[in-house]
C-alpha positions as CSV (number, residue, x, y, z in Angstrom):
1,X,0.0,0.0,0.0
2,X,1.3,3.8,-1.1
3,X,0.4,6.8,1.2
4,X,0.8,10.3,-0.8
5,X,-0.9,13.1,-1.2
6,X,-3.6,13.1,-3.6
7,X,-3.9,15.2,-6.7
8,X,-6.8,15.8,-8.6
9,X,-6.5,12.9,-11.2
10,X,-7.7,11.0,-7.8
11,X,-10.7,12.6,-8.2
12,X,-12.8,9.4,-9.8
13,X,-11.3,7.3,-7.8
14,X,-12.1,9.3,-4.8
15,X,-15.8,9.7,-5.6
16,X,-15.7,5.4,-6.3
17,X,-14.9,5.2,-2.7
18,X,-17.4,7.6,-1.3
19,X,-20.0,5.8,-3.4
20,X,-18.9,2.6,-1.8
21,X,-18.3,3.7,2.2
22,X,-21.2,5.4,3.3
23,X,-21.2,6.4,7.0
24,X,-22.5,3.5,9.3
25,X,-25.7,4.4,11.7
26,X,-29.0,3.8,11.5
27,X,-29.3,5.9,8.4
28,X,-26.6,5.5,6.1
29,X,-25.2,8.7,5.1
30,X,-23.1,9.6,2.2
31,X,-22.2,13.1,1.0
32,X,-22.6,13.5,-2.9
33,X,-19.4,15.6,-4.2
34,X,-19.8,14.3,-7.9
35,X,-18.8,16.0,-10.1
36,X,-15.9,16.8,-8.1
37,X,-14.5,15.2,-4.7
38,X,-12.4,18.4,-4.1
39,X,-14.8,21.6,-4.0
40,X,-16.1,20.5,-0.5
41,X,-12.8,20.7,0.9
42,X,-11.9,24.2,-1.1
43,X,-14.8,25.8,0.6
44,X,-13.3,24.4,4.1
45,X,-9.7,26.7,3.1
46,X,-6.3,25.4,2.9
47,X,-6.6,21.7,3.1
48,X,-4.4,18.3,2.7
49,X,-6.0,15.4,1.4
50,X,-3.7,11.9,1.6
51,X,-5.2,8.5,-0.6
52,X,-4.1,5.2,0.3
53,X,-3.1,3.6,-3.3
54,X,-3.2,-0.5,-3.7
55,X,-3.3,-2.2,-6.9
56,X,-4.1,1.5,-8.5
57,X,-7.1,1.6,-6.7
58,X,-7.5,4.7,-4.0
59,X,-8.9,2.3,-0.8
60,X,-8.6,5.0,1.6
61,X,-8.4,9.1,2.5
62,X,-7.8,11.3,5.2
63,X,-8.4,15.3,4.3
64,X,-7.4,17.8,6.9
65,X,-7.9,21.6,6.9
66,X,-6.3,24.2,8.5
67,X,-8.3,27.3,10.1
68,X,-6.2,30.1,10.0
């Protein structure tokens, strides 16, 4: 498995995995960011988003911002 940061050429792959890991509960929640995984973050400010790459396939993300 590859940790880096992700650029936006991650961005399918990134909206695959949100499709496919909705939040557990009792209602299943899932944010829709299609078309594009990054504009939520951007309206957050400065943020760093890291994939987790096996087998070319994004299985994992961790975003961060930073309030200024």
């Amino acid at each position: 498995m590859l940790i880096r940061k992700s650029t936006f050429e991650d961005n399918e792959g990134l909206l695959s995995l949100t499709k496919a890991c909705p939040m557990d509960g009792k209602i299943r929640l899932r944010i829709d960011r299609n078309p594009n995984y990054f504009s939520l973050l951007k309206l957050k400010g400065d943020y760093t988003l890291f994939v987790a790459v096996e087998n070319n396939q994004i299985i994992g993300a961790v975003a961060f911002t930073e309030k200024k």
